[in-house]
N, C-alpha and C positions, 0 to 999 in steps of 0.2 A: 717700534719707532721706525723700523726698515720700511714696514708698510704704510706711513705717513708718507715719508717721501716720496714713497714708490708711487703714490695716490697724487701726491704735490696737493692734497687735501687736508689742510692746517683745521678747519672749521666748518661753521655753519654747518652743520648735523649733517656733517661727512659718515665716511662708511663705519669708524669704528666705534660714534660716537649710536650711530642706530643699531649698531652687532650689539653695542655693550643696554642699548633700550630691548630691543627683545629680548638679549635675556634675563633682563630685570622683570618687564612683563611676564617673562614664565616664570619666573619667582613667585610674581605676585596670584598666577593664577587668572592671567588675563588674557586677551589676544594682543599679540605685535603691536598692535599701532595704537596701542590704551596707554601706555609710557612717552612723556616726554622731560627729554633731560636739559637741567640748568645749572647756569654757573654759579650758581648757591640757592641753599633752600629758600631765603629770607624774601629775596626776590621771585622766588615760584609761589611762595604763599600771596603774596603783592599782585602777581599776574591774574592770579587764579582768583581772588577777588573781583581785578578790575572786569575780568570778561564776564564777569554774572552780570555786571549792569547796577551794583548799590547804587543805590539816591547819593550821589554825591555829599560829604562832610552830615550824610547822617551815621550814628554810632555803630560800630559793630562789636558785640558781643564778647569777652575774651573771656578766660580763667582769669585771676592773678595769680595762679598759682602754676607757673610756666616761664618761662625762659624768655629774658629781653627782645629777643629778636620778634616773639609775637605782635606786641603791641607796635613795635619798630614796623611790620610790614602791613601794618594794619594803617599806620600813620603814609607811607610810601602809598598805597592803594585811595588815598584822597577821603579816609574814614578814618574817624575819632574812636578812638579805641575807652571799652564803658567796661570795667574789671567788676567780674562779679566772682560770688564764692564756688568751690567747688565742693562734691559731695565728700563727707571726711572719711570714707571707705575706699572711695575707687582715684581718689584724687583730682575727678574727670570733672565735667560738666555732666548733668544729663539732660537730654530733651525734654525728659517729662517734665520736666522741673521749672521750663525757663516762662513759662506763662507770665508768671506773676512776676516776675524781671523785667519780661518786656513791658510788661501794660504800667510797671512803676520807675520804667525811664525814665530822665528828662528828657530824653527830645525823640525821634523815629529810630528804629533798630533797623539797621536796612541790611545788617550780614552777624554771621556768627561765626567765632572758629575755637571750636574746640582741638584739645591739644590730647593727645595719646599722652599721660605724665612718665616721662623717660622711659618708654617702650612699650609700656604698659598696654595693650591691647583694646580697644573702644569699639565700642558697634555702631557699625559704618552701617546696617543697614538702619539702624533707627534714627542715624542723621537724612539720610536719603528720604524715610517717609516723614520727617520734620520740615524738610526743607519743600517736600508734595503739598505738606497740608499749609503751612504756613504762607510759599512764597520767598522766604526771605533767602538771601544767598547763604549759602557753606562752605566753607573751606577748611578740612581738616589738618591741622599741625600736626601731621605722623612723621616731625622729622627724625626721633632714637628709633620709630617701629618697624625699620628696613626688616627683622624676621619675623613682625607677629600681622603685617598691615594685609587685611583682606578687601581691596579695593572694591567700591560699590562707584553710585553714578556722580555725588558729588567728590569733587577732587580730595584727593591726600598728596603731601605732600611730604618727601622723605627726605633730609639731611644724606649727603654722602660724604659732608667734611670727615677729615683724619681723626676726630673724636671718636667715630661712628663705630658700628660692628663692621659694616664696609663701606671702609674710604678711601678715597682717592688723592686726599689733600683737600682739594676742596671741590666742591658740585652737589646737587640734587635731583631728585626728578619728582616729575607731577604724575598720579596715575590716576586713571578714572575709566567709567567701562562705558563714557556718555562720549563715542568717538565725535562727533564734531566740536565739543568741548576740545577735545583737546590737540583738534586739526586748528581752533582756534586758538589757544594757546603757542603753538607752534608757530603760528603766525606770528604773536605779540611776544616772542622770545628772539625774532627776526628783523626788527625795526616794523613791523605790521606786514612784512612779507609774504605772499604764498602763491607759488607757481608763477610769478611775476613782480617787475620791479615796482610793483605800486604799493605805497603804502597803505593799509585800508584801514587797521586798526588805530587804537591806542596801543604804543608797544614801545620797547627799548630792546638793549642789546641782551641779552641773557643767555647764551648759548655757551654750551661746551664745547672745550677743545677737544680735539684728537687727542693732544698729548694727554689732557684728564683722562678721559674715555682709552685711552692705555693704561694706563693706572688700573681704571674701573675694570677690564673687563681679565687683569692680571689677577684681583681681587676676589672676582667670582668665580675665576678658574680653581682657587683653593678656599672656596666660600666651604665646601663640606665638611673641609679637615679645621681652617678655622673653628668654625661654630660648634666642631664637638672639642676645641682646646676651652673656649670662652665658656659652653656650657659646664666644662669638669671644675674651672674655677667657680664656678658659680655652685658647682657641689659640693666643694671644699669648706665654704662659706657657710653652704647648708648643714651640712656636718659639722663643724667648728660651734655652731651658735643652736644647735640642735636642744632641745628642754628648756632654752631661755625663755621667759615671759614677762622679760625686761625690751629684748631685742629683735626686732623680726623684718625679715625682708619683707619685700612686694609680692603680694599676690600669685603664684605662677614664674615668679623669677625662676631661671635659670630648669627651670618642667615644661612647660610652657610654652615660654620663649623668652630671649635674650636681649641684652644691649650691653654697651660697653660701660655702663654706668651699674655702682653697686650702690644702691638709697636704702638705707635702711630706717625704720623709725626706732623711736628708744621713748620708753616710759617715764611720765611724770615731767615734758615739754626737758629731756635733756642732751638735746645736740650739744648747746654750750660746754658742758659739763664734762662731754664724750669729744671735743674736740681740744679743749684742754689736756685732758689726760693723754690723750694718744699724740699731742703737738709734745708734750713732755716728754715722751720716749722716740722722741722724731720718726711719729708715726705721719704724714700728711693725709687731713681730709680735705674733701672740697663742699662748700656749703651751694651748690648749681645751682640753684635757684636764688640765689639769698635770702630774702626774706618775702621773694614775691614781685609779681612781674612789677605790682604798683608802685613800688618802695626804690625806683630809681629816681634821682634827680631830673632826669628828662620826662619823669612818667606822673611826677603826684601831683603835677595838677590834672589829669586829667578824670571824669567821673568815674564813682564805683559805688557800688552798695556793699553792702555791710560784709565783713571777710572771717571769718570768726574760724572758719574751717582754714584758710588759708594763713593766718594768722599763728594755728595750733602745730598747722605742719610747717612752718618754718624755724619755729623752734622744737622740734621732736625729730627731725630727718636731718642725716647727714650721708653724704659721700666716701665710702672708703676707698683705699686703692684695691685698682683691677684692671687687670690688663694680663692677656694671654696667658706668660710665662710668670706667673705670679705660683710661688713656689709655698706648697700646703703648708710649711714650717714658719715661711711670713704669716700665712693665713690664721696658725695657731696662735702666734703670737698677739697680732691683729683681736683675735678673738677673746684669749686672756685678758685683753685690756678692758677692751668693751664690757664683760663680765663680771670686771673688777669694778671699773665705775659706775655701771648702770645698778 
């Protein structure tokens, strides 16, 4: 905070707000200037859209089976958002797949964005060669994947709200290894700014403070001892629910890689089931997705094809509590229940 002052640098991708982008870039595995940071994810996905150029009010691609805020920045970026299913293993979209999606739209696909499902890991590089062969724009929802995101050419976009594994309260960044992509972003995070007062792009305000960007880079300074507290809880979990074949987390949770979310699925469509019982012993879960990006009031009129995988994991997946100091004798507990109902 001394050194805000000290700077009289409140904003505009001041010095701590670029200390706290490279070393996120070298998180990510990228060079410096492949990071740029915003003042929430919602709106970096939105940016990162507009600068590929979609055909205006033609559809872009989504999961339903993802978090409000996608379809919300898809709507923001001046594209109708078209929900389709996702694969019922990986949770994900897959490129191979969307062939026969596209060509049985109704109307032009002009973008896609697939979503990392709560941190879950995706291959960035087979969006990158979909997006070579195809044409169509990309922009991937990596906002839970801040520890597993292996940035490629089209953009990812990471959440760093206080949800996160690292947060700052609120903010995100864009990363991508396609530098003038995101010299142009950088612009349209600026009122269309760069290196001059001229507007040039489409753009709004989206920029980090300093003050976040304090936060942020207080976060990475104990990012190593964090994520080996969040990964032991996640082993607690592994152990606790260990010979179930009732109950099973995600793929690589917590080996792998992490987020601050614990999804687990449970057999024979019983979140219901599993959220009654553990609301009964004032256990809280959270159902984070509800029942799918489609199923909000602002979102079912808008088109989809058929959801049958998104449909199955809204009722088989729930959220348990998880958070750093979550203590292995909550976790047993936690686990007895799930065991007992499932």
């Amino acid at each position: 905070m001394r050194q805000i002052d000290g700077s009289r640098i409140y904003s505009n991708f001041g010095p701590l707000a670029r200390s706290m982008e490279a070393r996120l870039a070298k998180s990510f595995g990228v060079a410096e200037d492949n990071v740029c940071s915003v003042a929430n994810a919602t709106v970096g996905l939105a940016l990162a859209l507009i600068a590929q150029n979609p055909p205006p009010g033609s559809l872009c691609i989504i999961p339903a089976w993802t978090f409000a805020a996608t379809p919300h920045a898809v709507t923001q970026a001046g594209l109708i958002p078209y929900f389709v299913d996702v694969d019922p293993e990986t949770w994900a979209l897959d490129p191979e797949r969307l062939s026969a999606e596209i060509a049985a739209a109704p109307a032009k696909v002009g973008a896609v964005m697939p979503v990392a499902p709560f941190g879950r890991p995706i291959d960035v590089s087979a969006w990158d060669r979909f997006r070579g062969r195809t044409g169509i724009a990309v922009v991937i929802d990596a906002a839970a994947a801040f520890d597993s995101l292996k940035p490629g050419l089209v953009p990812s976009v990471v959440s760093l709200h206080a949800t996160k594994v690292l947060g700052l309260g609120e903010g995100g960044c864009i990363a991508s290894r396609d530098d003038e992509l995101i010299r142009d972003l950088r612009a349209r995070c600026n009122f269309g700014f760069f290196k001059s007062r001229e507007s040039r792009v489409t753009a709004t305000n989206a920029k980090l403070s300093e003050y976040h960007a304090a936060v942020g880079l207080a976060a990475l300074d104990e990012w190593d001892v964090a994520r080996q507290e969040w990964l032991a809880v996640a082993d607690e979990y592994s152990r606790a629910l260990q010979g179930s074949n009732r109950v099973r987390l995600q793929a690589g949770f917590g080996t792998e890689w992490i987020a601050a979310t614990c999804v687990v699925m449970v057999a024979d469509a019983g979140a219901d089931r599993v959220e009654q019982a553990l609301s009964a012993e004032k256990i809280e879960t959270r159902r984070w997705w509800g029942r799918g990006a489609h199923d909000h009031p602002a979102t079912r009129n808008m088109p989809r094809s058929s959801l049958l995988a998104t449909e199955s994991l809204a009722q088989s997946t729930i959220g348990l509590p998880f958070y750093r100091d979550l203590e292995p004798a909550a976790i047993d507990r936690i686990a007895n229940c799930l065991h007992a109902v499932a």
